[in-house]
One Martini backbone bead per residue (centre of mass of N, CA, C, O) as a GRO file, in nm:
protein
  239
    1UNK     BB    1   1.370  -1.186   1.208
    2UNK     BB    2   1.000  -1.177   1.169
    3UNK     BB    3   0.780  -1.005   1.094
    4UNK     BB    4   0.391  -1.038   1.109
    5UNK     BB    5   0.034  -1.062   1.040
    6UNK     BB    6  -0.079  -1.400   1.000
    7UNK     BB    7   0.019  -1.518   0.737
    8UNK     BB    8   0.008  -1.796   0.576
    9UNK     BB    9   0.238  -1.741   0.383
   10UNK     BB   10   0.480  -1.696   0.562
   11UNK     BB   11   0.425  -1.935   0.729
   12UNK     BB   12   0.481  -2.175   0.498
   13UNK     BB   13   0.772  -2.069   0.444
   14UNK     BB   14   0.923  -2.089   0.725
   15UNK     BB   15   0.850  -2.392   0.739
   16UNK     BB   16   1.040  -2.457   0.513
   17UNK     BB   17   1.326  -2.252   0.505
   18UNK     BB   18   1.240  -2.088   0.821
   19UNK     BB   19   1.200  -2.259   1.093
   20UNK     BB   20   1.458  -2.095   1.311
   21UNK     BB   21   1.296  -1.850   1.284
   22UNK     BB   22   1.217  -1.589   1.438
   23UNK     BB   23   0.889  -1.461   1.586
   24UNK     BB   24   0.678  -1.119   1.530
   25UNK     BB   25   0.363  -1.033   1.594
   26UNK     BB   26   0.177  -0.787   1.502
   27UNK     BB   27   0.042  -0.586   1.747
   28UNK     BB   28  -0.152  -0.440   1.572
   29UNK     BB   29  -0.308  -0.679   1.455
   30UNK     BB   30  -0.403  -0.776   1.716
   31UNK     BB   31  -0.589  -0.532   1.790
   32UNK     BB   32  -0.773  -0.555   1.551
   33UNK     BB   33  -0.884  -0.851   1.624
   34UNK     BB   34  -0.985  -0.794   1.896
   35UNK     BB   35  -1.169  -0.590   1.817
   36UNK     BB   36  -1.333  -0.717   1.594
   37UNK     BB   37  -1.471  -0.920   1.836
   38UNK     BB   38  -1.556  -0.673   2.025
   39UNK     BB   39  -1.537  -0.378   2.004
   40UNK     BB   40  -1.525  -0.053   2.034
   41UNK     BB   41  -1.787  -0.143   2.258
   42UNK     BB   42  -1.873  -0.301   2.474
   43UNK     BB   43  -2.064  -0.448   2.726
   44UNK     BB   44  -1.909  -0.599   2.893
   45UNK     BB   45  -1.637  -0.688   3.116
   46UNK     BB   46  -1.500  -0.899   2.966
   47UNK     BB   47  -1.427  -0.766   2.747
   48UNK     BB   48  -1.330  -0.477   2.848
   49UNK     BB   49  -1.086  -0.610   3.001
   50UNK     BB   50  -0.964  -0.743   2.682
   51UNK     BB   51  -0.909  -0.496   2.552
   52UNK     BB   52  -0.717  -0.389   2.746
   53UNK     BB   53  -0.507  -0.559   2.660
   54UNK     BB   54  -0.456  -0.525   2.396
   55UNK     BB   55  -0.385  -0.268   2.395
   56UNK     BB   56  -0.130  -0.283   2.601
   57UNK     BB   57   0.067  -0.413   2.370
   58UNK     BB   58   0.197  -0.132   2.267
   59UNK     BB   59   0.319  -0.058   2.575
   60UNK     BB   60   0.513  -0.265   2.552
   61UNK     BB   61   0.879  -0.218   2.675
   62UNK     BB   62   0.986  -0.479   2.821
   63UNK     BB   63   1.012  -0.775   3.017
   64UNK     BB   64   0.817  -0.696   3.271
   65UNK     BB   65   0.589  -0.646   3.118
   66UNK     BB   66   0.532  -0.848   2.982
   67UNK     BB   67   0.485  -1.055   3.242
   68UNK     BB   68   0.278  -0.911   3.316
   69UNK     BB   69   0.054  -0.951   3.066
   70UNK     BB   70   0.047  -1.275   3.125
   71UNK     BB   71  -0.083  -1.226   3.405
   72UNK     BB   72  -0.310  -1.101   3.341
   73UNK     BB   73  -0.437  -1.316   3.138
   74UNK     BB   74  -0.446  -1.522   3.366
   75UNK     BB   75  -0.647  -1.347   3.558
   76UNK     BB   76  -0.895  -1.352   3.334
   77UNK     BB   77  -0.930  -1.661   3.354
   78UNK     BB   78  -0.968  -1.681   3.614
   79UNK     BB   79  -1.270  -1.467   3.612
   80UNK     BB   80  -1.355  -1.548   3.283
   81UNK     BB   81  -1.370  -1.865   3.172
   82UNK     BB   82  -1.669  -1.988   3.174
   83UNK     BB   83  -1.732  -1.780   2.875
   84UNK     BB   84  -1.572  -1.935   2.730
   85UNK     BB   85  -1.710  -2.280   2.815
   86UNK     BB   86  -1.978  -2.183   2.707
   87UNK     BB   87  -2.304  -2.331   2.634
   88UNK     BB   88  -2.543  -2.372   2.376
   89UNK     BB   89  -2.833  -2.517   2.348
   90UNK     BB   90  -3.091  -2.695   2.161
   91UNK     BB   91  -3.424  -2.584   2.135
   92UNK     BB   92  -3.724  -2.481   2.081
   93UNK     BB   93  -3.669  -2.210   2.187
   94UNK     BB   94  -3.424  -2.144   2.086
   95UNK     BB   95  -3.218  -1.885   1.935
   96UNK     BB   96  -3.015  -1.876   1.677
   97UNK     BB   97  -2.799  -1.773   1.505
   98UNK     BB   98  -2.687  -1.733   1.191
   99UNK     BB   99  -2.417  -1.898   1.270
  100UNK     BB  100  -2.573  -2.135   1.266
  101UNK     BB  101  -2.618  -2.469   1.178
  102UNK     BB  102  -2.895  -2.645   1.158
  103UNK     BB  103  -2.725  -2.901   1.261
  104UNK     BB  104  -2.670  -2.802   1.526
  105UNK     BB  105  -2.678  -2.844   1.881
  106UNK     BB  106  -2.424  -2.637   1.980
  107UNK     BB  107  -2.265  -2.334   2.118
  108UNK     BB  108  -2.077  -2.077   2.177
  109UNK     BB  109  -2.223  -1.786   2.399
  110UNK     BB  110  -1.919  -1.668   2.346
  111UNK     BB  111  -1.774  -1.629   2.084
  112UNK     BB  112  -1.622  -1.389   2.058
  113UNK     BB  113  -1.487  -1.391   2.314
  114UNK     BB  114  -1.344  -1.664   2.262
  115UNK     BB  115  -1.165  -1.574   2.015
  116UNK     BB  116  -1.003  -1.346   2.173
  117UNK     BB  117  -0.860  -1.538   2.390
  118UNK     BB  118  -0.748  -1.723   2.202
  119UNK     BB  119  -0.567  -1.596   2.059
  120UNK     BB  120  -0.367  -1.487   2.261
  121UNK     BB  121  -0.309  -1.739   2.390
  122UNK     BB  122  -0.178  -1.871   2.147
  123UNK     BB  123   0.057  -1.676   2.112
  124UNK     BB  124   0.155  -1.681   2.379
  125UNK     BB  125   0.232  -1.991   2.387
  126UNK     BB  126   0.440  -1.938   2.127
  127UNK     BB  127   0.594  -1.673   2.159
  128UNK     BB  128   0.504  -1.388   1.955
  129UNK     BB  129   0.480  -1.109   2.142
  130UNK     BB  130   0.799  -1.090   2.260
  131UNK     BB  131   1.039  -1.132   2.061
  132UNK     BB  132   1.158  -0.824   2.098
  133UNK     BB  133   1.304  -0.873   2.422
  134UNK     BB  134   1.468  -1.042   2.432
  135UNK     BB  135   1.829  -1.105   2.547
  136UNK     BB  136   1.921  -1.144   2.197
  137UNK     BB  137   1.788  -0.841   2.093
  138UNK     BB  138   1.941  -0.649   2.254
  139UNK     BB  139   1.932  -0.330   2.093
  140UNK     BB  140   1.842  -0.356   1.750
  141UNK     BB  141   1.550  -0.216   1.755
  142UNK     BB  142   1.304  -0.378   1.718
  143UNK     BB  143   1.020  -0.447   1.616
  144UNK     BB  144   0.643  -0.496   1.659
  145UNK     BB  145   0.578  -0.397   1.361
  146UNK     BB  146   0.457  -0.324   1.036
  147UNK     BB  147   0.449  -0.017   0.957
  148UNK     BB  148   0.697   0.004   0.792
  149UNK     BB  149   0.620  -0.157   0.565
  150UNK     BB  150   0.318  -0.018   0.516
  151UNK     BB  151   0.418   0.293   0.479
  152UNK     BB  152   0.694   0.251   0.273
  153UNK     BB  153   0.595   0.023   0.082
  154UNK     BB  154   0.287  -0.095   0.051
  155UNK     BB  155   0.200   0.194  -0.030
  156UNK     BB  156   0.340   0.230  -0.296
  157UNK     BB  157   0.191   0.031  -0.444
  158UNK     BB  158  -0.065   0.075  -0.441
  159UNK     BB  159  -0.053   0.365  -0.585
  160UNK     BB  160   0.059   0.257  -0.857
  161UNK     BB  161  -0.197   0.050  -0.869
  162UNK     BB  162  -0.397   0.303  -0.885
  163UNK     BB  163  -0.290   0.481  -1.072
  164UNK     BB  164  -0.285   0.175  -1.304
  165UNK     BB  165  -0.540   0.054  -1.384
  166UNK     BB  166  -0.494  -0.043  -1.674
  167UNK     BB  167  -0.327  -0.280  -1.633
  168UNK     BB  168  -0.189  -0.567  -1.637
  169UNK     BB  169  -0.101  -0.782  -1.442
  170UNK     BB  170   0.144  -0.868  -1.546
  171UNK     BB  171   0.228  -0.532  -1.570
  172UNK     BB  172   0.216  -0.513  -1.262
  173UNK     BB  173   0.416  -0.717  -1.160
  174UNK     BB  174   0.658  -0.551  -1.293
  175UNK     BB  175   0.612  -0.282  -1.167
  176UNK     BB  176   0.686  -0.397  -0.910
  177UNK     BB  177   0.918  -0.494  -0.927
  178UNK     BB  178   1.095  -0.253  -1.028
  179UNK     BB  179   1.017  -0.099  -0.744
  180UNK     BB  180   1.193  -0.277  -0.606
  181UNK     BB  181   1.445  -0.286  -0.704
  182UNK     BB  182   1.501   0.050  -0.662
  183UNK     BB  183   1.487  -0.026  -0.356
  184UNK     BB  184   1.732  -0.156  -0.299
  185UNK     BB  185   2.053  -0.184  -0.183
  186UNK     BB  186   2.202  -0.215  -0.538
  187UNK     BB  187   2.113  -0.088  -0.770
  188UNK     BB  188   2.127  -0.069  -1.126
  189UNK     BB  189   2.108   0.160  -1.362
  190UNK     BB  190   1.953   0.193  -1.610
  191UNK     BB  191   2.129   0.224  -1.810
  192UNK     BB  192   2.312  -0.002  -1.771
  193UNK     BB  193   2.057  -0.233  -1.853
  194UNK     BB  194   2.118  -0.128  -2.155
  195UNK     BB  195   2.131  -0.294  -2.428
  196UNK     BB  196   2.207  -0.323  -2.800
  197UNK     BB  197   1.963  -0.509  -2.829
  198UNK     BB  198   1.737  -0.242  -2.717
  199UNK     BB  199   1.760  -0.079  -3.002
  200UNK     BB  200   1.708  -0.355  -3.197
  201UNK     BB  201   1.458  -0.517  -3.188
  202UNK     BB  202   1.251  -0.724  -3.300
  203UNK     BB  203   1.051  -0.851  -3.498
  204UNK     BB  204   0.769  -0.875  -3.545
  205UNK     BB  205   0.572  -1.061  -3.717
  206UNK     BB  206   0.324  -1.072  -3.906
  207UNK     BB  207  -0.014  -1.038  -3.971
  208UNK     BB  208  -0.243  -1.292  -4.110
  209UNK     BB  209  -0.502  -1.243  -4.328
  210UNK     BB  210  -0.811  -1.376  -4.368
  211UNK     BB  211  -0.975  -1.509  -4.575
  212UNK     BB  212  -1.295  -1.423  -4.718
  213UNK     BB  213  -1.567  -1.501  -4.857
  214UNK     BB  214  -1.730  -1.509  -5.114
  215UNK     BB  215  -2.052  -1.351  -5.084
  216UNK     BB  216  -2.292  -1.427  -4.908
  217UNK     BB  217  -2.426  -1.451  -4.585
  218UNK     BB  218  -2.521  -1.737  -4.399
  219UNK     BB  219  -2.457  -1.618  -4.116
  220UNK     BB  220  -2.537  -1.422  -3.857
  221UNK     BB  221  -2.562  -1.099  -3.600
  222UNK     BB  222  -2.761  -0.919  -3.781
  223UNK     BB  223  -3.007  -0.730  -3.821
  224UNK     BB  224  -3.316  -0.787  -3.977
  225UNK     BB  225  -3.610  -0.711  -4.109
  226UNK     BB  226  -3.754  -1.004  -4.080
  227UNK     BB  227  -3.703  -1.009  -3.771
  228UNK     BB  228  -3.877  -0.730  -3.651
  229UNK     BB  229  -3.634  -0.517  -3.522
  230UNK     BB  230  -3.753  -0.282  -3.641
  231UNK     BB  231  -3.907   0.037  -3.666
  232UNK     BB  232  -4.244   0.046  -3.566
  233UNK     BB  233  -4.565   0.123  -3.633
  234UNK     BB  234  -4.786   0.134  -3.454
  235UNK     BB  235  -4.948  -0.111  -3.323
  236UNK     BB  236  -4.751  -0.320  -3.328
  237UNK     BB  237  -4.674  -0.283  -3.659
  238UNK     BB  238  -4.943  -0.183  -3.731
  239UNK     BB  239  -5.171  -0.035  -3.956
   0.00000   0.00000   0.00000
């Protein structure tokens, strides 16, 4: 099983070469989008009972509590559908929203809370809310969030590169790299990996100077009397 917070990325590798595997929706990060949608106060009732489900994704811990979850979304969308499906056109008096194209002609009047209860919706019908409570993963003690690699692998790259702002991209991905080898399963300790040609490694070539020509400069960009740069006395370098 892989747990995700929803990137493309690890989405197009899965279906790349792990297509077979089961995937489990990080739930901490979907309770963050219906927040980022909803705000954590919303104003109307739709929108409150809809946070409300949110936040309850992460107290569901069994596979009664998962069905009973996906019943109440469903009790939502029946009491509160028509806010989905709400538009407003546009007329000489309508004042459209800033996030509005010119050219649009209507827009869906409760857009946040459209796009938050779509998340939902399309996650639960995809089947990624609740794979870690399925009846073959029983036992197994799977998380449901990716707290652990953010808190235990994730914080310490940061730290590494924040410690280390002056590294090149390059020597940042070294370090990178480095550091998840050494916390590998089975990592060879760093002596054992020093070869002897480590000892006495190759010598760069010399770096060769260019011969400058004689004569005086025939053009620069270093400031000269001429060019009236230098520092001026009366008005305006006036007598």
């Amino acid at each position: 099983m892989v747990i995700t917070d929803g990137g493309s990325g690890i989405a197009a590798a899965l279906s790349d070469c792990w297509s077979d595997t089961a995937v489990q929706r990080c739930l901490v990060h979907v309770q963050r989008n219906v927040r980022t949608y909803l705000t954590s106060r919303p104003r109307t009732e739709a929108a409150r009972a809809l946070l409300r489900l949110g936040r309850a994704l992460t107290r569901t811990s069994t596979p009664a509590q998962a069905a009973a979850w996906l019943g109440h979304l469903n009790d939502w969308h029946q009491d509160h559908g028509h806010l989905v499906r709400a538009r407003t056109y546009r007329t000489a008096t309508t004042m459209a929203p800033a996030w509005v194209r010119s050219n649009q002609s209507w827009w869906f009047t409760h857009d946040r809370l459209r796009k938050a209860y779509r998340l939902l919706e399309r996650l639960s019908q995809a089947g990624t809310l609740f794979t870690y409570l399925r009846h073959e993963f029983a036992g197994l003690d799977i998380a449901a969030t990716t707290n652990r690699i953010e808190g235990g692998t994730n914080a310490q790259l940061r730290l590494i590169l924040r410690a280390h702002r002056g590294m090149s991209e390059k020597h940042q991905k070294r370090a990178i790299e480095w550091y998840l080898y050494l916390h590998s399963e089975t990592p060879v300790p760093p002596s054992k990996l020093i070869k002897s040609q480590h000892h006495t490694p190759a010598r760069r070539p010399a770096q060769t100077t260019l011969e400058q020509p004689h004569g005086p400069e025939q053009y620069g960009t270093a400031a000269t009397a001429e060019e009236g740069l230098w520092a001026r006395t009366g008005w305006a370098g006036r007598p």
